[in-house]
N, C-alpha and C positions, 0 to 999 in steps of 0.2 A: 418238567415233570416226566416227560420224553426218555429225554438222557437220564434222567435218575431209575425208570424203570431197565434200562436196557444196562444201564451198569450193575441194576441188580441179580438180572439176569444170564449177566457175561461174568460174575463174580461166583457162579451157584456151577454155573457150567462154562469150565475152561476151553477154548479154542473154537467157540463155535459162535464167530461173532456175525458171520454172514448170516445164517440161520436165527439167530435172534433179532435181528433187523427185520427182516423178512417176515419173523412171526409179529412184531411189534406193529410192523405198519399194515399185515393181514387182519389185527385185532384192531386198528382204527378207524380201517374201512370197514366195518362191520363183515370180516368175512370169514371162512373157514381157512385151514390147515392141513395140508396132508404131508407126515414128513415120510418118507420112504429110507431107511438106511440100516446099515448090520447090525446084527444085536448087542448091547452092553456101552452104546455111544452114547445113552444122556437122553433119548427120547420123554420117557418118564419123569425123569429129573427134570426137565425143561418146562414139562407141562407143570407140575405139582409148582416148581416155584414160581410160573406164570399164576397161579390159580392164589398163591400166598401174596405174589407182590400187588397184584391188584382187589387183594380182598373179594375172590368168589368162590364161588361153591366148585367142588374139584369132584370128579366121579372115573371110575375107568372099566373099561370093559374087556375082560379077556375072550376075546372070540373063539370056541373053540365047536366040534361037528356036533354038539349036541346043544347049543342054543337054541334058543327059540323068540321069534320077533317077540314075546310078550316080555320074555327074559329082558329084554331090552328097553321096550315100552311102560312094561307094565298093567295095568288091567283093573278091573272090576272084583274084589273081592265079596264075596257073603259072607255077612256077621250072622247067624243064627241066632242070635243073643236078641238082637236090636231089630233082626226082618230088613236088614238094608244094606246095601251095599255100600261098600267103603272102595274109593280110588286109590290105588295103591301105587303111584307114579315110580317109573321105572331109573336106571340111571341117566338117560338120554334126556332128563329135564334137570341138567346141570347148568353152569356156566362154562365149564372147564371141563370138557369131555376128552377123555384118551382113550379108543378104539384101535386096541391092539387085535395083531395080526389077524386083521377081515379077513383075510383069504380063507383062513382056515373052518371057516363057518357057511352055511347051504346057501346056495343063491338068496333064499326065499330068505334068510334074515340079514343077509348083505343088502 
């Protein structure tokens, strides 16, 4: 099941076999991702058909200086309607989160 996700993975995105190993056995140990590289190599693309081949929820985040940690989170809405507040979960309760260029967002929601 291994080799079948990883060939499907090296078949979406060409020449990047190392890096999908890599992510393959990050994702069995239960752990995260960080890939750092120039722009237009497949990052995105990597993630979404990681998110297709194993059937999860796929979310992505452009970080840019006007975020806000709720932008992120998410928060407590008021319904006026109902007198109650509705949880409105944010993207960061995905399976498949791609958190693009962090850098570019304020300490305080890095």
């Amino acid at each position: 099941m291994i080799q079948k996700l990883i060939q499907a993975l090296n078949s979406v995105l060409l020449g990047k076999e190392d890096s999908v190993e890599l992510l393959v056995a990050a994702i069995l140990a239960n752990g995260h991702v960080l890939i750092e590289d120039v722009p237009g190599t497949g990052k995105t693309t990597l993630a979404r058909a990681l998110s297709k081949a194993v059937s999860a929820d796929y979310a992505r985040i452009q970080f840019t200086p006007d975020l806000l940690p709720a932008d992120v989170t998410g928060g407590a809405i008021f319904r006026p309607g109902t007198s109650e507040f509705e949880i409105k979960k944010g993207p960061v309760f995905t399976q498949v989160l791609l958190a693009d260029e962090i850098n570019r967002a304020s300490p305080r929601t890095q």
